[in-house]
N, CA and C atoms as a LAMMPS dump frame, in Angstrom:
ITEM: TIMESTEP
0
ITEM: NUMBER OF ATOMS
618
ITEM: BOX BOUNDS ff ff ff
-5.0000000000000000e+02 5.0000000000000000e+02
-5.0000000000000000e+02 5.0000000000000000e+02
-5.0000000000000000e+02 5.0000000000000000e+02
ITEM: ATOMS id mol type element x y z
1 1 1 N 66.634 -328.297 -226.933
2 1 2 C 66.946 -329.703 -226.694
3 1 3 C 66.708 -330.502 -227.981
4 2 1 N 67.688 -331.372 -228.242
5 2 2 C 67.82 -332.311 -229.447
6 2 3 C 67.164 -333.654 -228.827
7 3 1 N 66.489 -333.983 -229.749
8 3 2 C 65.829 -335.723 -229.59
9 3 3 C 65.661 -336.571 -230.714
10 4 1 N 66.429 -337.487 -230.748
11 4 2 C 66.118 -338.473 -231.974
12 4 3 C 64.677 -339.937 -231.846
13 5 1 N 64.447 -339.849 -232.432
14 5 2 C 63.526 -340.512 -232.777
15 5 3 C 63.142 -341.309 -234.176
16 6 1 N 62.784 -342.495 -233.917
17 6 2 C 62.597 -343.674 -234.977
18 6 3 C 61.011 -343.751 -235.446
19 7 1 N 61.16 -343.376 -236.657
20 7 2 C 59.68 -343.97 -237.422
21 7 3 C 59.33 -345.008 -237.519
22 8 1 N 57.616 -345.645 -237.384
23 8 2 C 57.479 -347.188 -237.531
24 8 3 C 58.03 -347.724 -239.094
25 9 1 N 58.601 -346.928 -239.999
26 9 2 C 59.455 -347.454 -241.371
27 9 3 C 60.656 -347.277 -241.083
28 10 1 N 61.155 -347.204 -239.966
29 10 2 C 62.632 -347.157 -239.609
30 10 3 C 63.414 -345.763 -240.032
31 11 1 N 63.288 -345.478 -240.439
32 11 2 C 63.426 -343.749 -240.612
33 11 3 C 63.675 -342.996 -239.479
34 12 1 N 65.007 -342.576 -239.824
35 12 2 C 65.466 -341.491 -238.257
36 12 3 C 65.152 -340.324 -238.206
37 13 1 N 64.328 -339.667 -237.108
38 13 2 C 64.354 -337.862 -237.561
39 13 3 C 64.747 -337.272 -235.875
40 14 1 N 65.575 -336.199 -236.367
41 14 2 C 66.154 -335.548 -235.403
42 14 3 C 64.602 -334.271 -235.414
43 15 1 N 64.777 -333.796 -233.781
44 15 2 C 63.883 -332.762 -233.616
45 15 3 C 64.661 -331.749 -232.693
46 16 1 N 64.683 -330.647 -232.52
47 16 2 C 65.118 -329.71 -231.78
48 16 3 C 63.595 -329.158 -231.229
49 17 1 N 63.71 -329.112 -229.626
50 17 2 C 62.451 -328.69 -229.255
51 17 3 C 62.899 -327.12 -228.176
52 18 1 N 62.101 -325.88 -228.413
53 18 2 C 62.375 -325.318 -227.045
54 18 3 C 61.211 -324.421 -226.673
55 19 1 N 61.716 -323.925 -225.767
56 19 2 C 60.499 -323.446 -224.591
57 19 3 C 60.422 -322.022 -224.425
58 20 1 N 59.489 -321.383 -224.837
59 20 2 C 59.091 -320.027 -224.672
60 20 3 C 57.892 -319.696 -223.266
61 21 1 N 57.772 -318.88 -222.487
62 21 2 C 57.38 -318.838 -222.039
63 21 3 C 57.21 -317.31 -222.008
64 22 1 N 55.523 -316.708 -222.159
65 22 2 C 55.209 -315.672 -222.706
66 22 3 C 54.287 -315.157 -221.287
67 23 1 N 54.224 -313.416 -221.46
68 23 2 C 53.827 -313.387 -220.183
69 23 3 C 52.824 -312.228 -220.682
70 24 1 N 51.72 -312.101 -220.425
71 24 2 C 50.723 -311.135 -220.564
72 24 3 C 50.977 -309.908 -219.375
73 25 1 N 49.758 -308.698 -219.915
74 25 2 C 49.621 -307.523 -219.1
75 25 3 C 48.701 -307.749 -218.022
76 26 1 N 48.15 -308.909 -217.855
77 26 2 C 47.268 -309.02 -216.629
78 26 3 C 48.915 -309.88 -215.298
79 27 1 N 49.187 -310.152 -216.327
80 27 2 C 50.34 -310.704 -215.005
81 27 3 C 50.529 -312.241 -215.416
82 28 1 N 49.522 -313.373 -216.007
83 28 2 C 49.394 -314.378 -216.624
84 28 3 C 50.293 -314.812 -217.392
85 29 1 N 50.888 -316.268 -217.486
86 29 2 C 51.752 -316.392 -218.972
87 29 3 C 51.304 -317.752 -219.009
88 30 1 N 51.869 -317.846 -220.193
89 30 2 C 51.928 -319.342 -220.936
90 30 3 C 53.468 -320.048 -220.86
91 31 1 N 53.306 -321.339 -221.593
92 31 2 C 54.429 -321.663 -221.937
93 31 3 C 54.33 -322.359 -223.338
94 32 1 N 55.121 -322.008 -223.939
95 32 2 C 54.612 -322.552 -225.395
96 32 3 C 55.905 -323.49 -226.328
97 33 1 N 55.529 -324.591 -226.311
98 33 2 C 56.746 -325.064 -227.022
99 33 3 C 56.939 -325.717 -228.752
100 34 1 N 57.969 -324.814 -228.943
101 34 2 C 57.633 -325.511 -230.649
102 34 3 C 58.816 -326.361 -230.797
103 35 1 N 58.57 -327.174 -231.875
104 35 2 C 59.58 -328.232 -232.594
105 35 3 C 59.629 -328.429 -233.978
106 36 1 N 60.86 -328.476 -234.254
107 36 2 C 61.789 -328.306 -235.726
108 36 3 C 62.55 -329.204 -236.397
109 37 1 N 61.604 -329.413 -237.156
110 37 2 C 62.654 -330.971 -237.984
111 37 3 C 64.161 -330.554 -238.311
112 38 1 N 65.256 -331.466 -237.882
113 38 2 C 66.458 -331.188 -238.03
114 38 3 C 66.828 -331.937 -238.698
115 39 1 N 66.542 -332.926 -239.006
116 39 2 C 66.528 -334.243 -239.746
117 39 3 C 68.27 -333.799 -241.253
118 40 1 N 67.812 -333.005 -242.145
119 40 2 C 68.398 -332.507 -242.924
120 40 3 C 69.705 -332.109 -242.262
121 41 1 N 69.45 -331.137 -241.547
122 41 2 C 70.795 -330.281 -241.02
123 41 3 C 71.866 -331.449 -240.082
124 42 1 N 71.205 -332.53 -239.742
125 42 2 C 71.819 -333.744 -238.907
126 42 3 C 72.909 -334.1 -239.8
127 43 1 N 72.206 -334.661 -241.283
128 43 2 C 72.54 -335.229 -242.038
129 43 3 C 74.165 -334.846 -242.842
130 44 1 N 73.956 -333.53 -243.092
131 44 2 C 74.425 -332.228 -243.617
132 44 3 C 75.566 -332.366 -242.742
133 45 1 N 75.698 -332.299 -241.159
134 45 2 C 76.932 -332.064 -240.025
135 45 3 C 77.691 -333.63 -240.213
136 46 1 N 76.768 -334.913 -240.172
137 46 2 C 77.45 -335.908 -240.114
138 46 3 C 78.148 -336.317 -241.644
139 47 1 N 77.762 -335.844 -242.513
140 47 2 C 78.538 -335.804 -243.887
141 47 3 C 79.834 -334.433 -243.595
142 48 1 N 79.502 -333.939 -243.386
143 48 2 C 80.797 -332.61 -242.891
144 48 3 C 81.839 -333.357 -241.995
145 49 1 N 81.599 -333.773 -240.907
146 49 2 C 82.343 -334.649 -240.236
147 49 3 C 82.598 -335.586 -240.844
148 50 1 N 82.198 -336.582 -241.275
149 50 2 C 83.313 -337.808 -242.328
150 50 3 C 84.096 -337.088 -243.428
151 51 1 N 83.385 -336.598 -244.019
152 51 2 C 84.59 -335.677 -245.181
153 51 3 C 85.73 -334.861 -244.855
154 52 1 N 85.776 -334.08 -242.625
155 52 2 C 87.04 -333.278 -242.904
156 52 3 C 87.766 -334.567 -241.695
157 53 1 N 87.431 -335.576 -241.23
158 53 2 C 87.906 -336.875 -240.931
159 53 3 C 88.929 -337.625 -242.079
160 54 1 N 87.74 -337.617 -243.111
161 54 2 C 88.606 -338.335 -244.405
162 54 3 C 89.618 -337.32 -244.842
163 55 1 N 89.319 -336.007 -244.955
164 55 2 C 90.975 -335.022 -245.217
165 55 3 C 91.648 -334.941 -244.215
166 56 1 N 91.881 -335.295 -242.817
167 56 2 C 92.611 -335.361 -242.055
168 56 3 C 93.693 -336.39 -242.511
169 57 1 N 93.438 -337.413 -242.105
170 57 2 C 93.776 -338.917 -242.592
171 57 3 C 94.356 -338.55 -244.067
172 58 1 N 94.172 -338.314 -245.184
173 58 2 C 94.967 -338.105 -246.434
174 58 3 C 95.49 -337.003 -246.172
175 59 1 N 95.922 -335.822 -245.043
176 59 2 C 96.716 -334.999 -245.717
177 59 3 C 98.151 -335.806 -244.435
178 60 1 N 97.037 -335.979 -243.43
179 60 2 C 98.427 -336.957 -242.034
180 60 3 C 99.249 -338.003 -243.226
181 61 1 N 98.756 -338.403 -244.012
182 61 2 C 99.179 -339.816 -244.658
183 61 3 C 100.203 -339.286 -245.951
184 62 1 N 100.524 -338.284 -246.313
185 62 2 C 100.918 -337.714 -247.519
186 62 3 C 102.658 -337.429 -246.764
187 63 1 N 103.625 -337.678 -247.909
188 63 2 C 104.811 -337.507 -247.448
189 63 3 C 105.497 -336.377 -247.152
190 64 1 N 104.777 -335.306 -248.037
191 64 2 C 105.387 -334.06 -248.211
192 64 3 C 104.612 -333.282 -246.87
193 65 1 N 105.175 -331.971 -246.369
194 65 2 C 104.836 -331.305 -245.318
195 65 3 C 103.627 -330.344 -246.052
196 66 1 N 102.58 -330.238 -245.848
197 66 2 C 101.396 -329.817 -246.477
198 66 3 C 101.032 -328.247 -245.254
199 67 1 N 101.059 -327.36 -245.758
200 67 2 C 100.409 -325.927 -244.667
201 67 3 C 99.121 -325.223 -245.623
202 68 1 N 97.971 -324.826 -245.752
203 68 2 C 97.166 -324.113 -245.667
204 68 3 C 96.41 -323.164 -245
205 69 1 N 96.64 -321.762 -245.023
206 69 2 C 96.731 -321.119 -245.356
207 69 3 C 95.397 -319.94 -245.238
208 70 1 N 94.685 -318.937 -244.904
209 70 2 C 93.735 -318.708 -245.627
210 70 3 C 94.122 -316.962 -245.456
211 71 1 N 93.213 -316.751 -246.29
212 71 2 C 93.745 -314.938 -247.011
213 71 3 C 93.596 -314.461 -245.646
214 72 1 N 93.422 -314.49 -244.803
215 72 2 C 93.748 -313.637 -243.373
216 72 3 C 94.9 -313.919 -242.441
217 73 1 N 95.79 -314.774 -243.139
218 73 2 C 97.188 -315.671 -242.642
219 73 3 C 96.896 -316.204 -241.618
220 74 1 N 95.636 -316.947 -241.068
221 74 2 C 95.43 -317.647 -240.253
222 74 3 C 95.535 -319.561 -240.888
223 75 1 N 96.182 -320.009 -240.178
224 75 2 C 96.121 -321.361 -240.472
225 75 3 C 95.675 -322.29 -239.865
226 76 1 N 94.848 -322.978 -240.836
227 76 2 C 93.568 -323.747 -240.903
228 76 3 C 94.083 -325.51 -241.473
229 77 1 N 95.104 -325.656 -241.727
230 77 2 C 95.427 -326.62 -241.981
231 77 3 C 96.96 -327.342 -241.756
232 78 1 N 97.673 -328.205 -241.24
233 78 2 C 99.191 -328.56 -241.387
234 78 3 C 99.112 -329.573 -240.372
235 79 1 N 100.132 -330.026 -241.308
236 79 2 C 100.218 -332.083 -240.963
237 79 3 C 101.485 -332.385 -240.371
238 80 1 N 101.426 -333.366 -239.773
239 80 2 C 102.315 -333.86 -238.876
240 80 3 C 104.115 -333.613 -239.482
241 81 1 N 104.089 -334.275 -240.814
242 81 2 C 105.198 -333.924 -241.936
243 81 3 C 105.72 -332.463 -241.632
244 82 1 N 105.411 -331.754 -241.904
245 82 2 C 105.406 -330.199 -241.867
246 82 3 C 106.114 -330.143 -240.021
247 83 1 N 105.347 -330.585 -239.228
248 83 2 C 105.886 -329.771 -238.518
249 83 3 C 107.499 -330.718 -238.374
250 84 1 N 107.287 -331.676 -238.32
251 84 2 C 108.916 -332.828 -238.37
252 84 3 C 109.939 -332.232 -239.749
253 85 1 N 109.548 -331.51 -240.874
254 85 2 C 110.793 -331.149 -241.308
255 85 3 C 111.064 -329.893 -241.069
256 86 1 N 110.566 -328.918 -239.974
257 86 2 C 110.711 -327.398 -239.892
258 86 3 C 110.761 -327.608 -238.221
259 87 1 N 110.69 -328.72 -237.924
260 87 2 C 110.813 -328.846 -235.827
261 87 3 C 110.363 -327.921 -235.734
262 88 1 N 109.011 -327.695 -235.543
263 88 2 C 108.095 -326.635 -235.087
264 88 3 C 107.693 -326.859 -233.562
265 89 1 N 108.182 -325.913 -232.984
266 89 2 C 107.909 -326.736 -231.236
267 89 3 C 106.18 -326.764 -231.264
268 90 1 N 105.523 -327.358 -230.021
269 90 2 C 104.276 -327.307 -230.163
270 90 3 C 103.521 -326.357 -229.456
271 91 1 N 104.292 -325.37 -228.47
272 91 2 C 103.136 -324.302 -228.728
273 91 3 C 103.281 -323.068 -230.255
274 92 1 N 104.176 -323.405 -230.935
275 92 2 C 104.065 -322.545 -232.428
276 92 3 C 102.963 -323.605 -233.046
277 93 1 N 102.979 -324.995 -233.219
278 93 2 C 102.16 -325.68 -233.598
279 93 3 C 100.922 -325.959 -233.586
280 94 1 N 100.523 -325.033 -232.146
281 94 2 C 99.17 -325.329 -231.809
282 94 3 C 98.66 -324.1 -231.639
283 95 1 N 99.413 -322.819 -232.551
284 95 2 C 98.602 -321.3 -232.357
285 95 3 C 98.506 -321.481 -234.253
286 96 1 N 97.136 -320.857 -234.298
287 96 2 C 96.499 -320.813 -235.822
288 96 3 C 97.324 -320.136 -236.042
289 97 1 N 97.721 -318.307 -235.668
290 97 2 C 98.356 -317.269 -236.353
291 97 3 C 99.663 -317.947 -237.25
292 98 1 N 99.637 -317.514 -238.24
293 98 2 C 100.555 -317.773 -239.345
294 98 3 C 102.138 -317.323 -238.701
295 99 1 N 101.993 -316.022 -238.689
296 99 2 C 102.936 -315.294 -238.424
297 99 3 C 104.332 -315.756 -237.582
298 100 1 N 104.16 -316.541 -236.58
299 100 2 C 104.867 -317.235 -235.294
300 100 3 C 105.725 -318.482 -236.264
301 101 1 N 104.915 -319.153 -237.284
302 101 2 C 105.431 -320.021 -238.058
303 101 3 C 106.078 -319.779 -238.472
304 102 1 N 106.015 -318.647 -239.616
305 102 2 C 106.868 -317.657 -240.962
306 102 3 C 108.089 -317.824 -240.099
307 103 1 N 107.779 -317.279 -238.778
308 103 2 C 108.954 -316.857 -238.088
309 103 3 C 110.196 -317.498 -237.585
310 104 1 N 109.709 -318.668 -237.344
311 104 2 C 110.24 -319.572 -237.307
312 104 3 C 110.858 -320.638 -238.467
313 105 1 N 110.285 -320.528 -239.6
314 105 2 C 110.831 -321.526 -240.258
315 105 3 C 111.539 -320.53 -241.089
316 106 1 N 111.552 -319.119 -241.801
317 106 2 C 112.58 -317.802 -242.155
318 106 3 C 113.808 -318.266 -241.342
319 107 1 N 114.075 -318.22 -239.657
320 107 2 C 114.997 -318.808 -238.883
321 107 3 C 116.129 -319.706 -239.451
322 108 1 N 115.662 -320.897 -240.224
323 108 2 C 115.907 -322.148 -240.306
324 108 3 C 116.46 -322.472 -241.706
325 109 1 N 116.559 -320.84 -243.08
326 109 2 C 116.598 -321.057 -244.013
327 109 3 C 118.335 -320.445 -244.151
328 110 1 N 119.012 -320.743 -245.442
329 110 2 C 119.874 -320.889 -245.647
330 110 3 C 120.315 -319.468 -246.144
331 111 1 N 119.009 -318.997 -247.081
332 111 2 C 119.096 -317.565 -247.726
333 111 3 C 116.983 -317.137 -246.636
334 112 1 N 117.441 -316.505 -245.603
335 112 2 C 115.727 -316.655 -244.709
336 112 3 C 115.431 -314.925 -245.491
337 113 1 N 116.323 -313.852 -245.932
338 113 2 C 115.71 -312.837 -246.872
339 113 3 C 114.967 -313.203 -248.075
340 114 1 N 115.563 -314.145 -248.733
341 114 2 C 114.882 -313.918 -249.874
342 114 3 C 113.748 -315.536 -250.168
343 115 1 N 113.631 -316.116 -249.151
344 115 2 C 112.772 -316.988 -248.327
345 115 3 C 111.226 -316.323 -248.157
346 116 1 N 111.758 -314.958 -247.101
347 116 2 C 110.827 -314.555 -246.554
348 116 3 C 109.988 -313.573 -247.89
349 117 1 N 111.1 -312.706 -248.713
350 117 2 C 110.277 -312.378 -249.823
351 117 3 C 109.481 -312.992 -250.603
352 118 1 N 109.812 -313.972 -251.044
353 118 2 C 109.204 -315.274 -252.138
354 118 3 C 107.295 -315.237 -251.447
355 119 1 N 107.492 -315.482 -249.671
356 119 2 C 105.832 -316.08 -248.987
357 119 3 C 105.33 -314.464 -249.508
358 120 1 N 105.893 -313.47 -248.656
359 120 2 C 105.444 -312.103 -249.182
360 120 3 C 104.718 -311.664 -250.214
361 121 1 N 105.54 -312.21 -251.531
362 121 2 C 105.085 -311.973 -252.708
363 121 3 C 103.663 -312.734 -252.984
364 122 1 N 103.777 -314.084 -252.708
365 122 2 C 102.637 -314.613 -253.072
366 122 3 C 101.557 -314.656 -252.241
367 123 1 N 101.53 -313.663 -251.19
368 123 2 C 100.261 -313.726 -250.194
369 123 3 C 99.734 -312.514 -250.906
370 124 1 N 100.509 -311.835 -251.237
371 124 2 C 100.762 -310.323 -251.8
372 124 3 C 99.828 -310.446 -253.474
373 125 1 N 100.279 -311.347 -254.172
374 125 2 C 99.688 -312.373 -255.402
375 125 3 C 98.948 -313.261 -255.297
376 126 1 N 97.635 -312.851 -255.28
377 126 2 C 97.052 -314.679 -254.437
378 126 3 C 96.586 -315.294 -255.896
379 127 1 N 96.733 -314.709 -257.079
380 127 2 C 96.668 -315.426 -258.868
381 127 3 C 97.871 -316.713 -258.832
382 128 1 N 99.048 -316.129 -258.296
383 128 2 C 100.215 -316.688 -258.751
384 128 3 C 100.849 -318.031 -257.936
385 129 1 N 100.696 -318.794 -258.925
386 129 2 C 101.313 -320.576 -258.504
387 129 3 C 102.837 -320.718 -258.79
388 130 1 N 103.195 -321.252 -257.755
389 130 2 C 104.608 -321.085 -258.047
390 130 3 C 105.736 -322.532 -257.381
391 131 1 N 106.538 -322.849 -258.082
392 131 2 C 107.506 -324.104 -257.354
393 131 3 C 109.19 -323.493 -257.471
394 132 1 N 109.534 -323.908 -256.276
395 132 2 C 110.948 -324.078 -256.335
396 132 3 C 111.824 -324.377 -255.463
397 133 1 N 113.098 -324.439 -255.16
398 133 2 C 113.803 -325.249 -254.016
399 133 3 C 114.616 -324.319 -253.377
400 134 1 N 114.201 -325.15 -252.092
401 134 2 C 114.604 -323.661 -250.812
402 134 3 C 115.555 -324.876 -249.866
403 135 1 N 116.877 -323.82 -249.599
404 135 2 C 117.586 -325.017 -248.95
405 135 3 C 117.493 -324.442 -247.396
406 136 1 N 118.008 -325.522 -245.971
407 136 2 C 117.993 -325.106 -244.963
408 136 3 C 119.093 -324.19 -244.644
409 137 1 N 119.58 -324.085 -243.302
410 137 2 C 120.812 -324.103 -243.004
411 137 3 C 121.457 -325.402 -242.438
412 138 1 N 120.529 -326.19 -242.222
413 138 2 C 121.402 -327.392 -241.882
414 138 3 C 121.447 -328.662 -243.249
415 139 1 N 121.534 -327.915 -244.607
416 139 2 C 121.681 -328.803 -245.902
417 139 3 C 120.713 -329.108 -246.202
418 140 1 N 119.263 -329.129 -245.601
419 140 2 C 118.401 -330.083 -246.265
420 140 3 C 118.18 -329.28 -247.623
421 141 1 N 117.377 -330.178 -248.658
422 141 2 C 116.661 -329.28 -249.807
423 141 3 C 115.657 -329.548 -249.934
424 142 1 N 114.514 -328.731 -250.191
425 142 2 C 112.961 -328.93 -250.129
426 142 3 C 112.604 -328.405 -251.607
427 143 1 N 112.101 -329.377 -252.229
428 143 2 C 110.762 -328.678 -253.073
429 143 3 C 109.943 -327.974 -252.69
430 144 1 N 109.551 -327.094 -252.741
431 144 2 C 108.318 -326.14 -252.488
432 144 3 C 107.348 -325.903 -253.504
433 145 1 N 106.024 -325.782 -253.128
434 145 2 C 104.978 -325.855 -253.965
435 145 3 C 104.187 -324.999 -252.884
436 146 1 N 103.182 -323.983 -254.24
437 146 2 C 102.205 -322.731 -253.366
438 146 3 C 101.194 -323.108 -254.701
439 147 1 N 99.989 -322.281 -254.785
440 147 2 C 99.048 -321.896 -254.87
441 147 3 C 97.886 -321.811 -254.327
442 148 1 N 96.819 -320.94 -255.155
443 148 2 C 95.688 -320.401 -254.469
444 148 3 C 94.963 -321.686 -253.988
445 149 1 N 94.033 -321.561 -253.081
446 149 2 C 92.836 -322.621 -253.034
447 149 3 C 91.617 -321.809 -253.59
448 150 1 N 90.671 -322.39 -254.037
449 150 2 C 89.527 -322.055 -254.504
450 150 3 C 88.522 -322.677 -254.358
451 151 1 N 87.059 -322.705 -254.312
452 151 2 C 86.233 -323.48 -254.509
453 151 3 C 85.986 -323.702 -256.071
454 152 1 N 84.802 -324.724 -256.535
455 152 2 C 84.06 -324.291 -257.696
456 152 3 C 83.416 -323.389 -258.609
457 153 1 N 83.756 -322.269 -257.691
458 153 2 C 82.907 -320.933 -258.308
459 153 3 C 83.906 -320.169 -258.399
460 154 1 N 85.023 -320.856 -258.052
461 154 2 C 86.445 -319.235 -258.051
462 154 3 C 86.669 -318.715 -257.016
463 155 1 N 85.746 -318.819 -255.832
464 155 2 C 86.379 -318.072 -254.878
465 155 3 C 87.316 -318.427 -254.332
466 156 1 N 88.102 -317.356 -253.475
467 156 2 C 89.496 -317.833 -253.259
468 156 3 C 89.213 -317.634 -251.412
469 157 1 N 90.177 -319.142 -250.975
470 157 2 C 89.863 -319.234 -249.808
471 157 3 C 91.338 -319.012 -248.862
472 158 1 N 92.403 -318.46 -249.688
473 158 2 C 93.473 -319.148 -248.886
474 158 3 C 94.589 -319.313 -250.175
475 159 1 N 96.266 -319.864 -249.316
476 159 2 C 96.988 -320.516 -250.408
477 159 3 C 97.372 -321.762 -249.69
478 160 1 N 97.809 -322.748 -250.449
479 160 2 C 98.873 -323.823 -249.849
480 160 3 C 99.633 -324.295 -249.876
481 161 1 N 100.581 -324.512 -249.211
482 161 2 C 102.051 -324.581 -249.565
483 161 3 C 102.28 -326.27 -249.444
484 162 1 N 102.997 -326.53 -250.16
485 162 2 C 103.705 -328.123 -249.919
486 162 3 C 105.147 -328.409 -249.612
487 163 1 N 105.738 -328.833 -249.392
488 163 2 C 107.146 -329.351 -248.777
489 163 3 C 107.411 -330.733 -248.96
490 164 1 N 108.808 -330.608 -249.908
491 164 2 C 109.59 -332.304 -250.185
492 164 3 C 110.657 -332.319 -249.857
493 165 1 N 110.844 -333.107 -249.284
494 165 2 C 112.474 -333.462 -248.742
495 165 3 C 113.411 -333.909 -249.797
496 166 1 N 114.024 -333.224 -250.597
497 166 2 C 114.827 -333.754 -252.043
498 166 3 C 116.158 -333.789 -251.705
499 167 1 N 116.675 -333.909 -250.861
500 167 2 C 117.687 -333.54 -250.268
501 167 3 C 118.777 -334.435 -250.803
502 168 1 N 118.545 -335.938 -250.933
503 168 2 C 119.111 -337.2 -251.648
504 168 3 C 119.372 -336.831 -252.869
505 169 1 N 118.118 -336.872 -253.742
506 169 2 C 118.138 -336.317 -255.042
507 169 3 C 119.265 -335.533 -255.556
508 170 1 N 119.444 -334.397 -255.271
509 170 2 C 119.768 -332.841 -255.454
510 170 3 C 122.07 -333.425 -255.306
511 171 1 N 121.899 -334.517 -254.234
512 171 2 C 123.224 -335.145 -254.272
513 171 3 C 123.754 -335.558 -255.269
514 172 1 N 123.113 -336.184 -255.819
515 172 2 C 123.288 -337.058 -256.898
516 172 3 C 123.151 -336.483 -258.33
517 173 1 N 122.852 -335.141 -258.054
518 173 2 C 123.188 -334.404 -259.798
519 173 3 C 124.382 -334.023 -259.948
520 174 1 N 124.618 -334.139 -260.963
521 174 2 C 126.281 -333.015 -261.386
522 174 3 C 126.021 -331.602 -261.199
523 175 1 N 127.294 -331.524 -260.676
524 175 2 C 127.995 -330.274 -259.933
525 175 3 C 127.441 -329.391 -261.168
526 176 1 N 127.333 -329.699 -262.324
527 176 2 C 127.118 -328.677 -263.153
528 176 3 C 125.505 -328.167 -263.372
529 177 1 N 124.709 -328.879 -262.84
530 177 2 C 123.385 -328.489 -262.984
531 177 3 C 123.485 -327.024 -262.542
532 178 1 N 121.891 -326.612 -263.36
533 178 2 C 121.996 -325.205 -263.23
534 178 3 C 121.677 -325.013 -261.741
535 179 1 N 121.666 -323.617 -261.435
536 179 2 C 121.645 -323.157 -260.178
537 179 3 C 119.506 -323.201 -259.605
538 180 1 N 119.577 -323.85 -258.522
539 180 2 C 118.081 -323.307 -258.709
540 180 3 C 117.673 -322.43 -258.417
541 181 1 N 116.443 -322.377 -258.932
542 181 2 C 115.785 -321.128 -259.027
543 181 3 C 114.129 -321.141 -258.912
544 182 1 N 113.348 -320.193 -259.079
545 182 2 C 111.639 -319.824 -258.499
546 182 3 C 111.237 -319.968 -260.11
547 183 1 N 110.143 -320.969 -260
548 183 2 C 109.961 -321.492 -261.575
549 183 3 C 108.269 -321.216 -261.147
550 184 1 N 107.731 -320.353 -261.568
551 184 2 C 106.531 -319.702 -261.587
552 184 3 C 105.932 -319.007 -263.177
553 185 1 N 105.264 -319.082 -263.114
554 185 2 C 104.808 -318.729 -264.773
555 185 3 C 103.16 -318.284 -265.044
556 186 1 N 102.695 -317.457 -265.551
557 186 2 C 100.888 -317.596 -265.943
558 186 3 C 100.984 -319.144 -266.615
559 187 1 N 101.331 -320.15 -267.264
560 187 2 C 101.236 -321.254 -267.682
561 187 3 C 100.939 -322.297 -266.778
562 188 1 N 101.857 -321.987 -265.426
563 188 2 C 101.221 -322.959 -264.364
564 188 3 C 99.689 -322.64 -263.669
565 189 1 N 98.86 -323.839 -263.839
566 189 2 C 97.737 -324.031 -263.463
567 189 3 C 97.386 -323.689 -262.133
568 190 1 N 95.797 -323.202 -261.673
569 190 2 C 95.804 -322.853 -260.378
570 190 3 C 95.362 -324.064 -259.891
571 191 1 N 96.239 -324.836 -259.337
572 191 2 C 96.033 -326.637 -259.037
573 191 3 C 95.317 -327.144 -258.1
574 192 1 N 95.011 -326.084 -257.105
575 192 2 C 94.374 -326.674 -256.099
576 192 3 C 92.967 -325.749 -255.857
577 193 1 N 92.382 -327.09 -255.702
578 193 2 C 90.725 -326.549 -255.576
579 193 3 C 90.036 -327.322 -254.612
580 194 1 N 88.997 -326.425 -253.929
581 194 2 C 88.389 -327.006 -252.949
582 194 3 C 87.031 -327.601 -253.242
583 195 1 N 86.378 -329.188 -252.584
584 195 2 C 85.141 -329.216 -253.074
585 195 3 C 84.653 -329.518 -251.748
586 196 1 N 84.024 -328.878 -250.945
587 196 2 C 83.245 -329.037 -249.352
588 196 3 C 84.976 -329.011 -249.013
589 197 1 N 84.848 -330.2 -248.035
590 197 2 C 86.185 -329.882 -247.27
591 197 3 C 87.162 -330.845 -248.089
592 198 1 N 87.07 -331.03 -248.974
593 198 2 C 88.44 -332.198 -249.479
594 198 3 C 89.003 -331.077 -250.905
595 199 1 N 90.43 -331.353 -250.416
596 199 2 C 91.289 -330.389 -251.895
597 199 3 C 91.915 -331.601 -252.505
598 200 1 N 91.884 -330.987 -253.762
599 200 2 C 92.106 -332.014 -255.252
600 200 3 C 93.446 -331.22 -255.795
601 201 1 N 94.367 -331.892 -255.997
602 201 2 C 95.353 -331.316 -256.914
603 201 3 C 95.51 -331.659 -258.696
604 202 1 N 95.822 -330.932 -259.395
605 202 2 C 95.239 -331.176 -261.034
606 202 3 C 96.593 -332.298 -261.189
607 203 1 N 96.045 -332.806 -261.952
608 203 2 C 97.029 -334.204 -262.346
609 203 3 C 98.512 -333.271 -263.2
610 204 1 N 98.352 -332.366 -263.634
611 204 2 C 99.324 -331.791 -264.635
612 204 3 C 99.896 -330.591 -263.837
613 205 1 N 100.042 -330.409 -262.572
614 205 2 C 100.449 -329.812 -261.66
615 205 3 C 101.729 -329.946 -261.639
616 206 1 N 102.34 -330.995 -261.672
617 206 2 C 103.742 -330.936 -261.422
618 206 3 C 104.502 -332.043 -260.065
């Protein structure tokens, strides 16, 4: 049992209390109860909670369709955007497994073979950052953006993908622009990094 409690300096401390009850060889027991300052670990959950509150809210608020990703293809992250430019019905929307997604949005692509190779490769590569434009079958054109996530120490937690609707844009070039193509390189930066629960993208990302 949790109990909060106020110091006469106004000072809050959380306590967790519980109950053992011990029984001897004559047949006799006790009951014995200890208590554990939680105070810290309170502190610790309610900073965890405002920080993946505050990344909710900035990734809901961001234009592009945002998916993350983590090295077991379970997904742990994707915003409202995302599912409105891939019409993801909502029970695909509301199962973590990756897989049901892939499956669905491969469906929806214009070239869905060499779509589906591109995610392959880079789950397959979790070093390699990569951008380029993937069209639908119903015309749209998307920017696409991947790389690793990481913390501060390098470890790798995952990749994440981004999604832009360029579809306007891409109208308005001459017929002669080159053809696109998967613009990936060791030169591009591994851009996204994790610090607790909020991801930072490098300003020179792209």
């Amino acid at each position: 049992m949790e109990k909060r409690y106020v110091r006469p300096d106004g000072k809050v401390v959380w306590v967790v209390f519980s109950l053992r009850r011990l029984k001897y060889a004559d047949g006799s027991f006790e009951e014995v109860t200890t208590a554990v300052d939680i105070t810290e670990l309170k502190k610790a959950e309610d900073e965890l909670r405002w920080k993946t509150a505050f990344l909710e809210a900035q990734v809901n608020s961001a234009p592009d369709g945002i998916l993350v990703v983590d090295n077991q293809q379970k997904r742990i992250l994707q915003n409202q955007r995302l599912l409105e430019l891939f019409q993801v019905p909502k029970e695909i929307a509301e199962d973590d497994d990756d897989t049901r997604l892939l499956r669905h949005v491969t469906g929806q692509m214009k070239n869905p073979r060499q779509f589906l190779e591109r995610v392959k490769h880079l789950h397959a590569h979790p070093d390699e950052v990569g951008r380029d434009e993937i069209e639908l079958a119903s015309g749209t054109i998307l920017d696409r953006y991947s790389s690793p996530v990481r913390d501060q120490t390098g470890k790798y937690y995952g990749r994440i993908w981004t999604f832009r609707d360029i579809t306007s844009s891409e109208k308005l070039k001459p017929s002669s622009a080159s053809p696109r193509k998967w613009r990936a390189s060791a030169s591009w930066p591994a851009a996204w990094r994790m610090t607790s629960t909020t991801f930072w993208r490098h300003p020179n990302a792209g």
